[in-house]
DRENTORDO-329476 format. One record per residue (C-alpha): residue in one letter; chain; x, y, z. Coordinates in Angstrom, 3 decimals. Layout:
<rs>
(r 'A', 'A', (X, Y, Z)) ...
</rs>
This chain:
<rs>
(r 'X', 'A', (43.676, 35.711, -41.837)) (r 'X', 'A', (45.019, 34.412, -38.239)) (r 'X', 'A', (44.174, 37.611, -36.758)) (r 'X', 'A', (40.648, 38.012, -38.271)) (r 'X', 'A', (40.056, 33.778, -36.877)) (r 'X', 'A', (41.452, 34.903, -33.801)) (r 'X', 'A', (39.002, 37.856, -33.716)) (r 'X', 'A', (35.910, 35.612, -34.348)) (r 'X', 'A', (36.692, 32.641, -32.061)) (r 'X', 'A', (35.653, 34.890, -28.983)) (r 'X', 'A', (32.422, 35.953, -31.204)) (r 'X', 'A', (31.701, 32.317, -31.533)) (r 'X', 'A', (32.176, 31.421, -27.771)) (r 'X', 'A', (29.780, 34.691, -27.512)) (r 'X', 'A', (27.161, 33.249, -29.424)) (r 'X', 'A', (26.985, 29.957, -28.215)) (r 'X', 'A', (26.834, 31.404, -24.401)) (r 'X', 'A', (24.053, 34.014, -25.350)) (r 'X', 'A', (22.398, 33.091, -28.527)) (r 'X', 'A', (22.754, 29.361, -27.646)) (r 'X', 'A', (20.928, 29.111, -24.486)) (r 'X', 'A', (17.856, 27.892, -23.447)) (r 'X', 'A', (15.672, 30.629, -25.149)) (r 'X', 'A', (12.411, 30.414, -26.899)) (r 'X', 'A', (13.582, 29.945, -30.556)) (r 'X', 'A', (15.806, 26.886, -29.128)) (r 'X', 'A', (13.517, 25.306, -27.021)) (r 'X', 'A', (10.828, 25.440, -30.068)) (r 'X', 'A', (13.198, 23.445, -32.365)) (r 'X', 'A', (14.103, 21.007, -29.666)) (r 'X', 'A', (10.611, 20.171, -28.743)) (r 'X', 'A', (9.462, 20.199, -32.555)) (r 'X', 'A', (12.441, 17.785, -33.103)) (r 'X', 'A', (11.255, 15.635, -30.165)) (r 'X', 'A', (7.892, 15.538, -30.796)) (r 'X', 'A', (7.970, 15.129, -35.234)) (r 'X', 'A', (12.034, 13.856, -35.425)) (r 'X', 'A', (14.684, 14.853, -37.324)) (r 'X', 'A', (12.881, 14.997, -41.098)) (r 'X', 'A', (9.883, 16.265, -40.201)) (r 'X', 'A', (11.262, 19.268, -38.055)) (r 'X', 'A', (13.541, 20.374, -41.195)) (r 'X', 'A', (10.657, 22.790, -42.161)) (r 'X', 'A', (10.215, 24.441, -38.981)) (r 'X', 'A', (13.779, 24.568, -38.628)) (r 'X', 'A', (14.665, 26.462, -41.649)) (r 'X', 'A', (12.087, 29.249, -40.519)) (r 'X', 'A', (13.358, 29.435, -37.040)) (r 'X', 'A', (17.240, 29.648, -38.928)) (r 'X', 'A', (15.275, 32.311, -41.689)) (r 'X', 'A', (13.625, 34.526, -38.834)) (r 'X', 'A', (17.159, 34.713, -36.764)) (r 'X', 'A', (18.690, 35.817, -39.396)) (r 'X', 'A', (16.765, 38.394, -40.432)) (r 'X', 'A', (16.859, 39.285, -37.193)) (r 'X', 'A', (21.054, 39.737, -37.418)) (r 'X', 'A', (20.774, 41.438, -40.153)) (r 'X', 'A', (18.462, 44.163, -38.298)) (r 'X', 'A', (21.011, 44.337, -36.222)) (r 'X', 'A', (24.214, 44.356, -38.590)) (r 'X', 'A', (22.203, 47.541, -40.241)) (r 'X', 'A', (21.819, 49.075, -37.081)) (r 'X', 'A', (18.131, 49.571, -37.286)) (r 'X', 'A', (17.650, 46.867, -33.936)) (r 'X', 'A', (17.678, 50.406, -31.450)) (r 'X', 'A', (14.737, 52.030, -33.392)) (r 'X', 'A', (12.894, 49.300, -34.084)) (r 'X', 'A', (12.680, 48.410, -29.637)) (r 'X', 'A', (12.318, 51.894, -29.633)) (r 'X', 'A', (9.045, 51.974, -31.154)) (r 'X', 'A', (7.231, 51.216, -27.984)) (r 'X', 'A', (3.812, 50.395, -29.959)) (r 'X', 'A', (6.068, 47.863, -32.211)) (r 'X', 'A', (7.771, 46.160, -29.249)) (r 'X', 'A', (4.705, 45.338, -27.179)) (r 'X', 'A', (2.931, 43.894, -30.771)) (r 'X', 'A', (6.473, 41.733, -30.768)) (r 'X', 'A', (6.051, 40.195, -27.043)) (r 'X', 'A', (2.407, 39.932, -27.598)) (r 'X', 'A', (2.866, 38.138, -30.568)) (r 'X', 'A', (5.342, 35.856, -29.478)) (r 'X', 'A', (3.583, 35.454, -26.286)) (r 'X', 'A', (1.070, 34.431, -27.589)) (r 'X', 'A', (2.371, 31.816, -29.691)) (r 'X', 'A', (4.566, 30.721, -27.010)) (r 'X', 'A', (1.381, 29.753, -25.002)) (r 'X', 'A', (-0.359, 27.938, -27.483)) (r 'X', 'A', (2.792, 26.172, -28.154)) (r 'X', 'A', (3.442, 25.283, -24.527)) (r 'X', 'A', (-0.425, 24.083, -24.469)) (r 'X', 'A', (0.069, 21.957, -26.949)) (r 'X', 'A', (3.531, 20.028, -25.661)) (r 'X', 'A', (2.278, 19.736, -22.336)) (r 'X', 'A', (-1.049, 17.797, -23.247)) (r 'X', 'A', (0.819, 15.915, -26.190)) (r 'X', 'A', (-0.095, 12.389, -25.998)) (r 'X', 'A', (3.181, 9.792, -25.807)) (r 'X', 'A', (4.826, 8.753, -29.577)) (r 'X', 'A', (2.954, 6.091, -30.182)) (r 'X', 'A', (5.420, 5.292, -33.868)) (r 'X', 'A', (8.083, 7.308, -35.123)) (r 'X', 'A', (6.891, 10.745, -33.929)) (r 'X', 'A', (3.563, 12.480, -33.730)) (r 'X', 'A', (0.431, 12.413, -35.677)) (r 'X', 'A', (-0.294, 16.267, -37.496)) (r 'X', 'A', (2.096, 18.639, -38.863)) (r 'X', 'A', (4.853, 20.738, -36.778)) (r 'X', 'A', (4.530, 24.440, -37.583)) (r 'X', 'A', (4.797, 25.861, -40.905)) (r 'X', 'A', (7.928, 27.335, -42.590)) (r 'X', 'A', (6.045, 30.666, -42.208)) (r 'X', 'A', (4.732, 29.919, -38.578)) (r 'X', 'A', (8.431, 29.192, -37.746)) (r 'X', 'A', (10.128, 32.354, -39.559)) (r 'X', 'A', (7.147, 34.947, -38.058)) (r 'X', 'A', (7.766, 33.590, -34.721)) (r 'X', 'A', (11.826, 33.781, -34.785)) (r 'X', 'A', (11.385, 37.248, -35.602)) (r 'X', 'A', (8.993, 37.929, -32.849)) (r 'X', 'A', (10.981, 36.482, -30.447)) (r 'X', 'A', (12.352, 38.982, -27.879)) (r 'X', 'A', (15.478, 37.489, -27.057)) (r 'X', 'A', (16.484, 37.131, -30.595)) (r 'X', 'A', (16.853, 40.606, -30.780)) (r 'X', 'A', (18.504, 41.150, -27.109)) (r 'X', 'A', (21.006, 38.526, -27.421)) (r 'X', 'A', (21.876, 38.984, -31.177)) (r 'X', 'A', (22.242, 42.810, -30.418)) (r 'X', 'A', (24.598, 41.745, -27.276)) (r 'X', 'A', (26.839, 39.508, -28.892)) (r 'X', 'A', (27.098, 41.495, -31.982)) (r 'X', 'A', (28.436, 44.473, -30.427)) (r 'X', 'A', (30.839, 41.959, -28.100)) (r 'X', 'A', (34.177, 42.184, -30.803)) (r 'X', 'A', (35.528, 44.000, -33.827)) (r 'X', 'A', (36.849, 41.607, -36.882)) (r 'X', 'A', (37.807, 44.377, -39.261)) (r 'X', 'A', (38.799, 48.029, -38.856)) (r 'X', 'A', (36.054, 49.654, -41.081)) (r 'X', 'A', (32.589, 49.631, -39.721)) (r 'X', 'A', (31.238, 48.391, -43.118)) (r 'X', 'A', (33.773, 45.349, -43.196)) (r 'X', 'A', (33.230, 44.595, -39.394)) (r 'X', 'A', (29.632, 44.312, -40.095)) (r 'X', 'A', (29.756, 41.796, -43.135)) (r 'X', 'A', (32.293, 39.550, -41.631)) (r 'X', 'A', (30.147, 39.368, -38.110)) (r 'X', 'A', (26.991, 38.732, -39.813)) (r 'X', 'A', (29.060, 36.127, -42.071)) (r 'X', 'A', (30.399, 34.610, -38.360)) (r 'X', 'A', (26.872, 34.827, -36.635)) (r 'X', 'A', (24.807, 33.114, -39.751)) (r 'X', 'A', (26.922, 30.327, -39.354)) (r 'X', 'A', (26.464, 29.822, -35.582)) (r 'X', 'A', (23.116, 30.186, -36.021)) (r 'X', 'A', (22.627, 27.652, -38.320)) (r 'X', 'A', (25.432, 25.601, -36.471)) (r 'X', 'A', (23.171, 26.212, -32.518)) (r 'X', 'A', (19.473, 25.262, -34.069)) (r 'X', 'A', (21.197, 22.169, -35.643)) (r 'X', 'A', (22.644, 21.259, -32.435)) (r 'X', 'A', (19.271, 21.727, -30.298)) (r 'X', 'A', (17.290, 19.957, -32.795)) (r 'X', 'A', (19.612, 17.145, -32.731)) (r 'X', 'A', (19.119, 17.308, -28.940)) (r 'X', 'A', (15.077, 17.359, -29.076)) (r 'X', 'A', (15.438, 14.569, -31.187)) (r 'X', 'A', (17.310, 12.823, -28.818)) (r 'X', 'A', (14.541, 12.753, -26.504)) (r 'X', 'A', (12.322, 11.462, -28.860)) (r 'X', 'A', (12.609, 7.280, -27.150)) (r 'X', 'A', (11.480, 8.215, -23.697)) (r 'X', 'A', (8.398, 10.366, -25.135)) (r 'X', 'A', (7.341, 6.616, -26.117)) (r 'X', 'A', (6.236, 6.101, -22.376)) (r 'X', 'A', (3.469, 7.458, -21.105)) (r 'X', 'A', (4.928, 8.845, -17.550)) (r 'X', 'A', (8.120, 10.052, -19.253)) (r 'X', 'A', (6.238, 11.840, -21.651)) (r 'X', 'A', (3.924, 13.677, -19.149)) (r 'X', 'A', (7.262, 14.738, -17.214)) (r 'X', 'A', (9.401, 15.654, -20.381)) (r 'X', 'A', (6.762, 17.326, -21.913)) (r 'X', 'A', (5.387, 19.376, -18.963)) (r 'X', 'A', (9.159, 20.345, -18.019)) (r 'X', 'A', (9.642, 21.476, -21.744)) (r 'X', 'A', (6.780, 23.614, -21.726)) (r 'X', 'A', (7.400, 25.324, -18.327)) (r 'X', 'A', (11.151, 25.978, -19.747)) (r 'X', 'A', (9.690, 27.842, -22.483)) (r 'X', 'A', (7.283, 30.087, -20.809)) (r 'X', 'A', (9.997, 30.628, -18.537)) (r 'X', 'A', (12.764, 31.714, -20.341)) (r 'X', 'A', (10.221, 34.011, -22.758)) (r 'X', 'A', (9.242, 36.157, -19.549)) (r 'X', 'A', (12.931, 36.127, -18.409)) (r 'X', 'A', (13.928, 37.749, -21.936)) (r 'X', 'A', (10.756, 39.902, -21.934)) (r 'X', 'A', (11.563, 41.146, -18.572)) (r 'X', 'A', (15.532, 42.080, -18.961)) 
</rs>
């Protein structure tokens, strides 16, 4: 038992330097925290947790290579999320400051959320990266349940921690200059790192 916690702690540390990063998936639950708070994001939280994980457990069955092989598949991926990702980044940078609680509208659906975690490129990258970063059991079968087991958990344990950080921001969108500056910074971060894990 030692050995196999000793195993996953570098995993973890792993996951929370590569999977934990600035990335699209993150950024999206930070701003939708920000911009609806902490009860209203829960939806598009879940999906973003739903899509990553499907996403690991592409990768735990090894089927992560063919799928970016397929280059027809890939580019509908970083159109997709591309896509999204601009319309998203539209819509943070003209938001208008909270003038309650949080926002007027809905945040993304649970579907919205789970479609786009799965399109995200650096979902797959990252998870791929840190998966194949340690061994926690000697058969392959065994090493692949227990880092899946590991990896769910930081996922869940990372969007959790960004949305409580969006959330955070949520009193200085209240202002009408802080809000232009938070809001257009958030949106050029996102753009940003989505071309950076397109173009690895």
């Amino acid at each position: 038992m030692r050995e196999t916690l000793a195993a996953a702690l570098p995993l973890m540390l792993a996951s929370v330097a590569v999977m934990g990063s600035p990335g699209p998936a993150t950024l999206s639950v930070a701003i939708i925290g920000s911009t609806f708070g902490l009860r209203r994001a829960l939806t598009y939280l879940l999906g973003i947790i739903v899509g990553t994980t499907a996403v690991l457990l592409a990768v735990a069955a090894g089927i992560t290579a063919t799928l970016l092989a397929v280059p027809a598949l890939r580019l509908a991926l970083i159109a997709f999320s591309a896509g999204y990702i601009l319309w998203l980044a539209y819509r943070i940078a003209t938001a208008p400051p909270l003038a309650g609680r949080h926002a007027p509208g809905r945040p993304p659906s649970f579907f919205a959320a789970t479609v786009f975690a799965i399109a995200n490129p650096k979902a797959w990258v990252a998870t791929a990266a840190v998966f194949a970063s340690a061994r926690l059991a000697e058969t392959a079968t065994a090493d692949a349940v227990a880092k899946t087991a590991v990896l769910a958990l930081m996922i869940v344990l990372i969007m959790v921690g960004w949305l409580l950080v969006g959330a955070s921001l949520a009193p200085v969108l209240r202002s009408a200059r802080h809000a232009r500056a938070v809001n257009v910074l958030l949106a050029g971060a996102l753009v940003v790192t989505t071309v950076a894990s397109v173009v690895r």
